[in-house]
Each structure stands twice: as C-alpha cells, then as structure tokens.
C-alpha positions as CSV (number, residue, x, y, z in Angstrom):
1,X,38.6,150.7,113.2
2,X,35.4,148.7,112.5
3,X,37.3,146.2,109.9
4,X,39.7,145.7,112.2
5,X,36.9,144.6,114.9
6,X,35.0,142.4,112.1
7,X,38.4,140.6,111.6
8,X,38.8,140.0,115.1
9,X,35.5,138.8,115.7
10,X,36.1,136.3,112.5
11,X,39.2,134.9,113.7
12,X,37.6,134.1,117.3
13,X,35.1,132.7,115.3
14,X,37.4,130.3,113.2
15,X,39.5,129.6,115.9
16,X,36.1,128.5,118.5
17,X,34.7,126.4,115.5
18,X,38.4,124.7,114.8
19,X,38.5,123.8,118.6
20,X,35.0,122.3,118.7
21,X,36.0,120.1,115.4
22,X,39.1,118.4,117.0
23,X,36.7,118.5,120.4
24,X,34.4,116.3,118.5
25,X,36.6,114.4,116.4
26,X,38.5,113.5,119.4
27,X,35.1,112.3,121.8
28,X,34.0,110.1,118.5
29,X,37.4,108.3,118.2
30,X,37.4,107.2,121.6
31,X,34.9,104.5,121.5
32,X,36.3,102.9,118.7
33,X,40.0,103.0,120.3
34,X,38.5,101.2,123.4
35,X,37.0,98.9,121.2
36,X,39.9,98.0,119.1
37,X,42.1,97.3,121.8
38,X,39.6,95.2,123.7
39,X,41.0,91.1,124.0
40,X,37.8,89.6,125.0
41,X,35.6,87.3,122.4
42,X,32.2,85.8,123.7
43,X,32.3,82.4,123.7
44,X,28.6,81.3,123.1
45,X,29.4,77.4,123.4
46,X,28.0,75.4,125.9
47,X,29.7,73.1,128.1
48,X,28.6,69.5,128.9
49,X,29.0,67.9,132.1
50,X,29.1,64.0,132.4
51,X,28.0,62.2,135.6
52,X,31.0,59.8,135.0
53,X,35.0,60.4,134.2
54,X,36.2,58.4,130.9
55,X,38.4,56.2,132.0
56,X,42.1,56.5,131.0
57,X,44.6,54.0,129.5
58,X,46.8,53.3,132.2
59,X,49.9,51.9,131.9
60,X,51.5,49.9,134.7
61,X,54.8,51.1,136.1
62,X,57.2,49.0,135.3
63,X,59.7,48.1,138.4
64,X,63.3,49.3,138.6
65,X,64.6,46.4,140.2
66,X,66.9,43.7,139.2
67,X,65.2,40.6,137.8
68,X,64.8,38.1,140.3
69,X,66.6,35.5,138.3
70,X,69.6,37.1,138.4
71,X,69.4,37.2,142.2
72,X,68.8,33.6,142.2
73,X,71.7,33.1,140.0
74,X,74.1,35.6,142.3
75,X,73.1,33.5,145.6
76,X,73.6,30.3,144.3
77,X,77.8,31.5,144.0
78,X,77.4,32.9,147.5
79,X,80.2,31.5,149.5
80,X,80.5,32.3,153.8
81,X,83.0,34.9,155.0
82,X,82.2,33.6,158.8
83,X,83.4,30.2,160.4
84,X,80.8,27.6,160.3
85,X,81.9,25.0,162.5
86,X,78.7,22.3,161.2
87,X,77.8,23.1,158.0
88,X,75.3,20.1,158.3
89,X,73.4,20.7,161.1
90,X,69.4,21.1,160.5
91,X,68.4,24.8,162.3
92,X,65.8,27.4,161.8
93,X,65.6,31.2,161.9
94,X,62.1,32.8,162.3
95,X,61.1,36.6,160.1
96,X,58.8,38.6,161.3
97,X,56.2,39.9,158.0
98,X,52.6,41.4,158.0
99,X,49.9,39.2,157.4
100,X,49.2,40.9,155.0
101,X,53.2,40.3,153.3
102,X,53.0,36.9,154.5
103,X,49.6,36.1,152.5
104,X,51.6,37.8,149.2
105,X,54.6,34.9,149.7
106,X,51.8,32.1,149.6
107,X,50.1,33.7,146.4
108,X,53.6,33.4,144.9
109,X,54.2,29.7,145.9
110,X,57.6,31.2,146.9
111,X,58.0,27.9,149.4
112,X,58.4,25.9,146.4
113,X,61.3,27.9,144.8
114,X,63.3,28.4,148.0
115,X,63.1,24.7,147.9
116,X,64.5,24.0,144.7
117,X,66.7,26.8,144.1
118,X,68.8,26.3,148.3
119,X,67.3,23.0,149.3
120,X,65.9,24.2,152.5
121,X,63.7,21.5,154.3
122,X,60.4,23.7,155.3
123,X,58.9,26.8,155.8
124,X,56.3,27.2,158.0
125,X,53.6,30.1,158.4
126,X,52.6,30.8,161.7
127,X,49.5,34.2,162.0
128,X,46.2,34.4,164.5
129,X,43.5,36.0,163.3
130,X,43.5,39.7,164.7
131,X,47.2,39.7,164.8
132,X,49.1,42.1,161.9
133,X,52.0,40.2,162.4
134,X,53.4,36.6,161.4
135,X,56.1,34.4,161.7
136,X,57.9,33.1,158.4
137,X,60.2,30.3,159.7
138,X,62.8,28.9,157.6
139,X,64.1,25.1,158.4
140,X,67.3,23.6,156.7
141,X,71.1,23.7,156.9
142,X,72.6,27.0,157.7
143,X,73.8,28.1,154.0
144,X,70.7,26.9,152.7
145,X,68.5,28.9,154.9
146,X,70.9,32.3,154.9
147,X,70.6,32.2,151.0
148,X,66.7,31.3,151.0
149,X,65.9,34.2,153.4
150,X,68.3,36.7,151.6
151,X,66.2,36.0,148.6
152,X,63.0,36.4,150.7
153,X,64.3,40.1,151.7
154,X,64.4,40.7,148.0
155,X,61.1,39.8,147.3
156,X,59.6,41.4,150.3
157,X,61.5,45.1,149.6
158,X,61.2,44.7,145.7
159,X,58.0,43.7,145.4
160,X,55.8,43.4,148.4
161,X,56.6,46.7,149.5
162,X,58.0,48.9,147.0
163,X,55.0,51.4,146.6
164,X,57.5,54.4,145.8
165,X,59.2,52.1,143.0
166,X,62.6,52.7,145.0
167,X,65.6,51.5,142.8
168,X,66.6,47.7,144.1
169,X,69.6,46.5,142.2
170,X,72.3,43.5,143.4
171,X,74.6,46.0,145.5
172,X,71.7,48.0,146.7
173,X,72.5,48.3,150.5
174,X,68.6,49.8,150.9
175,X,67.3,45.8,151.9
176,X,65.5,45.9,155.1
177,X,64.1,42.7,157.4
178,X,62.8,41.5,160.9
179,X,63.9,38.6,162.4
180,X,63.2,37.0,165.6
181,X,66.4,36.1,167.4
182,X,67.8,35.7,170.4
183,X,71.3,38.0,170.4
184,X,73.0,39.8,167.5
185,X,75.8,42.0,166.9
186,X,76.1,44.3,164.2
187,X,78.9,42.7,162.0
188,X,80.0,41.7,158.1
189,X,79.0,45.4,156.3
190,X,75.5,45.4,157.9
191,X,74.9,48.9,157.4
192,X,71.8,49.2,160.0
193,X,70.8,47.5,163.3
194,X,68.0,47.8,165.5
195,X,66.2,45.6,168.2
196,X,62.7,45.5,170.3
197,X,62.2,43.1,173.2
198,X,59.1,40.6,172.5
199,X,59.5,38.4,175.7
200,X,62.0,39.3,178.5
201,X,61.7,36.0,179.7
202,X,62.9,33.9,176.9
203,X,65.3,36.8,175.5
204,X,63.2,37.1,172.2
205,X,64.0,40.4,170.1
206,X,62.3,42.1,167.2
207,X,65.5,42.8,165.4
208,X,65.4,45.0,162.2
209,X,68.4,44.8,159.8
210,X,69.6,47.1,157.0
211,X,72.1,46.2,154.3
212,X,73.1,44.7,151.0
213,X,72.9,40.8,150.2
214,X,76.4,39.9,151.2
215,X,76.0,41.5,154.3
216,X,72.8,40.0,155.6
217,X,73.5,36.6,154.2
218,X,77.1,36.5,156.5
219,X,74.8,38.0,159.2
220,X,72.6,35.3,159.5
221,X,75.6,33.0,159.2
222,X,77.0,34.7,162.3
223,X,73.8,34.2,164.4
224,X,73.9,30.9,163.6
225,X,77.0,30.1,164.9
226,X,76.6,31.6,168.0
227,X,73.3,30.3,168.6
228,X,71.2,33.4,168.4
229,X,68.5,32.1,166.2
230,X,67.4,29.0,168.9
231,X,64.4,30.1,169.7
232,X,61.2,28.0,170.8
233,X,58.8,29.0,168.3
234,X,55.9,27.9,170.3
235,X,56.9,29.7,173.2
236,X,56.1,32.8,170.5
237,X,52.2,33.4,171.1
238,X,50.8,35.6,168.1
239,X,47.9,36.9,170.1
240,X,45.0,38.8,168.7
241,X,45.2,42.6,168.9
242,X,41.0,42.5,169.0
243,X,38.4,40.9,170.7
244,X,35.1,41.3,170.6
245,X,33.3,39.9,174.0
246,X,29.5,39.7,174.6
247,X,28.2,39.7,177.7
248,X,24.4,39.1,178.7
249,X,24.9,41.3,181.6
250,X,25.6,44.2,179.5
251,X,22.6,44.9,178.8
252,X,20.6,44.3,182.3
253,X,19.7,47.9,183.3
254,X,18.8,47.7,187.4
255,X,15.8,49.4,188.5
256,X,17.3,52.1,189.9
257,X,18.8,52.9,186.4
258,X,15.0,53.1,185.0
259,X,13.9,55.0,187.8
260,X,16.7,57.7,186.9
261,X,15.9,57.4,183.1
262,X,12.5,58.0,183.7
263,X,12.8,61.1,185.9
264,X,15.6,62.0,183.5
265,X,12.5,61.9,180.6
266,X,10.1,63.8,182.9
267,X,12.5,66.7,183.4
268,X,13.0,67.0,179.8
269,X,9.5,66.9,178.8
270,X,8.3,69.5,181.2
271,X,10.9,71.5,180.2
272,X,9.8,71.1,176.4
273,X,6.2,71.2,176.6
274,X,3.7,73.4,178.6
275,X,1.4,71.6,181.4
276,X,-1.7,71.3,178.5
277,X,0.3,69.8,176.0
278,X,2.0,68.0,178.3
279,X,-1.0,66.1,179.2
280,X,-1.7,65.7,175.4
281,X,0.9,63.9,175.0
282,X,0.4,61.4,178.3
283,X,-3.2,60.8,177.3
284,X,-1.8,59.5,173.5
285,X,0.7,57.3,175.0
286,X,-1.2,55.6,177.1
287,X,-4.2,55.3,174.1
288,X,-1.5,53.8,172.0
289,X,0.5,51.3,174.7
290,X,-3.5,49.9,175.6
C-alpha cells in the first residue's frame, strides 16, 4: 500500500511539473510571435518642407480643331443654296462678342485676313468702356461677308473660347454666334435658334445661332435677302453697365445729423465707462484738442 501511494504522488508530481513546462514554454513564445508578425518599420528620416513648389514642365494642350487653313480653303468653294437676287449690292451684318473676344480678333489682325481671303470692304469695332459687350460689324457684298463671318465663328468657338478643348472639325454642327438682326427664321440645317429683344422700337434682336458652316453661311445669306440685317448701327447705344458719380453733397452731414451722432457717442460711452472714468477721459480730450 505505501508504494502504491509513493507512485501516485510521483506521477502527480511529473504530470504538475510537465504542465508548468509547456505553461512556460508557451508565455515565452508569445512575445516573439507578436513580434514576428508585426509590419511596422520606424522610419527615422526626416522630412523637409520647402516654402516654394518646384515648378513643373508643362506642356501646352495642343487643340483638336481643324487647322484654320483648311477652313479658309473650304469657304473659298462655298457656293449659296438661297436666291440672291443682287449679288453686288454693298450691305452689313453686325455680331455681338465680349470685349474681351473682340480685343482677341484685333491681337490676331484677323481684319486683314477676312480682307484678302473674301474681299470684304470693312470691319468696324464698336465697345464703351464699362460695357462687356461689342459690336463686330462686317461691310461688303453679301457672299463676301457670309463667308468672312462663318470664318469669324470658327475663330471665336475654336480658339477664343474653347477652354474645355471641345472637338471643332469642318462638319462640326457645335458652332455658336450672336448677331444683331432685325427678323430671322430658322432655315438651311440651322440646328439651333434663339433671340432676345435689344430695342422694341427699332426691332433689334440678340439672336444666337447654332450649327455647322454650310448652315450658317446660307443663313446669313437668307437674312440678307429679306432684309433682316438693315439695322442702323448708331441707333445701337453700347452703354456702360458702371458709373461711378461723385457728388459734393454726399458728404454734407446737417446739423441735426451731428447732434444725433453725438448723443449716439454719449450713450455709448456712459454705457462703457463708469461716471469717474468717464470724466477721465473728457478731461484728456479736451487737454489734447487745446
């Protein structure tokens, strides 16, 4: 019986000593798993930070649209699809532009090239300063002027104003232009047509026209014919949108103004300051204004 008990009491013993081993060995191996299947490195470099950006290479977007000698080339074998009953006759039609647009055309001595390319007699700039609009008019025969502001449109929707870099080609039907004229209708493929009143008096309309060249160059044809472009350009007043008016009596203030300002001031002190400090402060001004 007692060997049996010593046994007994030696296998407990083993098997408590065997469980604190893998106990042990287990708490020491967890550290260096956590460690092993940690990601992170210190970075110990420093960063610098400059006051100013390095500037960049740049290169300039080159346009989409067709080259502007082909245009001219296309107009020049642009033949009417509309009766012209005086193909002679010396006329006018007025477009409507920005200043801004207008200033752009003059940079590119564009008068010059609508005068050798269509043989139109003038173009004439008309803007006030203040005023965001002006008035490109156009003076020749009517094919000559049709073709000249058809290249015009090109220029302006191409060039001018083509900040989204928008796809211009010679069938584009995207072309868009104001034009001052009297009456319209919406004929020859024009794909868009709109109009604003300038001067009920003298039937003077802001009209804005969408479509490809064919179609605005018969356009303008059209209103030619039928008179819609005869408008008295001096009765067109580009007035300023801005003044700027000084007036002496502005700045008179009446005496019972100054009374109210000054009881205005009183209330507000009082209410700032207590009745000593209050008297502080009247005693310095009047030291100061002697």
């Amino acid at each position: 019986m007692v060997d049996n008990q010593q046994n007994r009491k030696r296998k407990k013993s083993r098997h408590h000593n065997n469980n604190y081993h893998q106990q042990s060995n287990h708490q020491q191996s967890q550290p260096q798993d956590s460690q092993s299947s940690s990601t992170y490195i210190p970075n110990n470099s420093q960063i610098q930070l400059q006051l100013t950006n390095d500037k960049k290479d740049t290169k300039p977007i080159k346009s989409q649209s067709v080259d502007e000698s082909k245009v001219l080339s296309l107009l020049s074998k642009f033949a009417p699809k509309v009766t012209i009953t005086n193909q002679t006759k010396l006329t006018h039609i007025t477009i409507i532009l920005s200043e801004s647009e207008s200033q752009l055309l003059e940079a590119k001595n564009l008068k010059q090239i609508l005068v050798d390319k269509f043989g139109i007699k003038d173009l004439v700039v008309e803007n006030k300063e203040g005023n965001i609009d002006s008035l490109i008019t156009i003076y020749g025969q009517p094919i000559s002027i049709s073709k000249a502001i058809t290249f015009l449109v090109f220029v302006v929707n191409s060039q001018l104003n083509n900040l989204a870099n928008e796809l211009f080609t010679l069938k584009s039907s995207n072309y868009k232009i104001h034009l001052l004229l009297k009456t319209a209708q919406r004929v020859h493929g024009i794909k868009y047509m709109d109009n604003l009143s300038i001067n009920y008096d003298i039937d003077s309309f802001n009209v804005f026209i969408q479509g490809d060249f064919n179609s605005i160059f018969n356009f303008l044809l059209d209103v030619i014919e039928h008179g819609g472009n005869e408008i008295d350009i001096n009765s067109i007043k580009c007035e300023s949108n801005f003044g700027i008016h000084l007036d002496p009596a502005l700045k008179n203030i009446s005496n019972e103004n100054l009374k109210l300002k000054e009881s205005s001031k009183s209330k507000l002190l009082k209410y700032l300051y207590n009745s000593s400090k209050l008297k502080q402060l009247k005693s310095e001004n009047k030291k100061k204004s002697k």
